[in-house]
C-alpha positions as CSV (number, residue, x, y, z in Angstrom):
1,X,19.0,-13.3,-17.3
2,X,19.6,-16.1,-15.3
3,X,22.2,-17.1,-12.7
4,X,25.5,-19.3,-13.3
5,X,28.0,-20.7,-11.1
6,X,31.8,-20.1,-12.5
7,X,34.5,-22.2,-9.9
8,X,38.1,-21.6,-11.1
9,X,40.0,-24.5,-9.6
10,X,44.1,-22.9,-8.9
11,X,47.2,-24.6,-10.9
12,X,49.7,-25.5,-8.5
13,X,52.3,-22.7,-6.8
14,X,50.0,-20.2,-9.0
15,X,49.5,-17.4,-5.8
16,X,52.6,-15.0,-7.8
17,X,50.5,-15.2,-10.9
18,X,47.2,-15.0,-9.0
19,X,48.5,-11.9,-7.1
20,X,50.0,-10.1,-10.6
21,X,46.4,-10.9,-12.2
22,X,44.1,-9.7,-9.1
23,X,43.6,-6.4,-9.8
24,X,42.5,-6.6,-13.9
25,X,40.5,-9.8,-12.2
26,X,39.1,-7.5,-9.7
27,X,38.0,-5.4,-12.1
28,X,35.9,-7.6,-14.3
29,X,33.9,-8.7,-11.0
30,X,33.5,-4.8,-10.0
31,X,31.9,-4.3,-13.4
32,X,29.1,-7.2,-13.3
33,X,28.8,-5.8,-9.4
34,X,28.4,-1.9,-11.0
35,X,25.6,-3.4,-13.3
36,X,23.8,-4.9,-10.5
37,X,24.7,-9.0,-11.7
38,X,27.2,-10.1,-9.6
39,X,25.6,-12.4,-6.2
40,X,28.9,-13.3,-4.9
41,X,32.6,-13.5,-5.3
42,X,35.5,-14.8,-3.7
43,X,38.3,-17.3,-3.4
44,X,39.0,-20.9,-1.6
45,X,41.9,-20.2,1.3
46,X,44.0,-23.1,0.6
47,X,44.2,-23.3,4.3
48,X,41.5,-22.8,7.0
49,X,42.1,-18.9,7.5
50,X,41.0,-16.1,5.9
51,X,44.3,-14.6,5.1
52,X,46.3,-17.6,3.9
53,X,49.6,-16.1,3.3
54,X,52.0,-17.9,1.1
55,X,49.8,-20.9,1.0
56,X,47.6,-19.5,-1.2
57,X,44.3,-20.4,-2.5
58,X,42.8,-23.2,-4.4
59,X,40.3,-21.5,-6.2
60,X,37.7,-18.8,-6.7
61,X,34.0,-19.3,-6.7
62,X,31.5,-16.2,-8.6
63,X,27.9,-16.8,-8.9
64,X,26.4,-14.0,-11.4
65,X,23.7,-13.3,-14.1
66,X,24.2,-13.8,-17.1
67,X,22.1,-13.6,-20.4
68,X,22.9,-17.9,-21.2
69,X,25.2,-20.3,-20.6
70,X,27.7,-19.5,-23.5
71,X,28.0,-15.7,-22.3
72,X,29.0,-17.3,-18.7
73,X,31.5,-19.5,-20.1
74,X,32.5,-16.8,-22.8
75,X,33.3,-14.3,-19.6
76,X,34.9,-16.4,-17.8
77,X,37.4,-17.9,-20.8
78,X,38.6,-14.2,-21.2
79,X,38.8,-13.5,-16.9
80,X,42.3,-12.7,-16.3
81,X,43.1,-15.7,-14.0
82,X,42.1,-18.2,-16.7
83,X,44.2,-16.3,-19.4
84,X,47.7,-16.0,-16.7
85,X,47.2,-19.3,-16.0
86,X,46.3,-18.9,-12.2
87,X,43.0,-21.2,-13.0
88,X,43.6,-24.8,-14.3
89,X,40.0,-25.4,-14.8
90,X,36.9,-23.5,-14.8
91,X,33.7,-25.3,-14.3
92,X,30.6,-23.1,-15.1
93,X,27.3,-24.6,-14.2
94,X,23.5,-23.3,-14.7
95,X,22.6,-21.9,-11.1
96,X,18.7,-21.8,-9.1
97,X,19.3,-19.2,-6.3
98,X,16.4,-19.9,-3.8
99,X,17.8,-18.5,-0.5
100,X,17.2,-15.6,0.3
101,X,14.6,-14.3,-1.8
């Protein structure tokens, strides 16, 4: 297993969609934190606070294990916010966690 970086980048006035697709989105994250893969999760405020409001986020950042580069891209095709549209892209990069050990 090795670690990858998935960034989910919002569409524009997404945060209905984003909000209708957070708990099945939730969930997916919960299971790779169950089986002891998930580093961190969470999303961009679109605005310098930690509760937005209706301004929303720009995007959600989860760094996880994964078996190769095709399974991270394959889970993160099928994540909820990619499938209701809330993501307009997802970048998924190879990952080298050094800190902390």
């Amino acid at each position: 297993m090795r670690f990858y970086v998935i960034n989910g980048e919002d569409a524009p006035n997404s945060l209905e969609k984003r909000m209708i697709a957070r708990p099945a989105h939730l969930e997916r994250i919960k299971a790779l934190q169950n089986e002891g893969r998930l580093i961190l999760a969470g999303p961009y405020p679109a605005i310098d606070n930690p509760d937005p409001g209706p301004a929303g986020f720009s995007g959600s950042l989860i760094v996880a294990e994964f078996a190769s580069l095709e399974a991270a891209q394959s889970w993160a095709e099928a994540d909820p916010y990619v499938i209701s549209g809330v993501f307009s892209k997802v970048t998924v990069k190879p990952f080298k966690k050094v800190l902390p050990n």
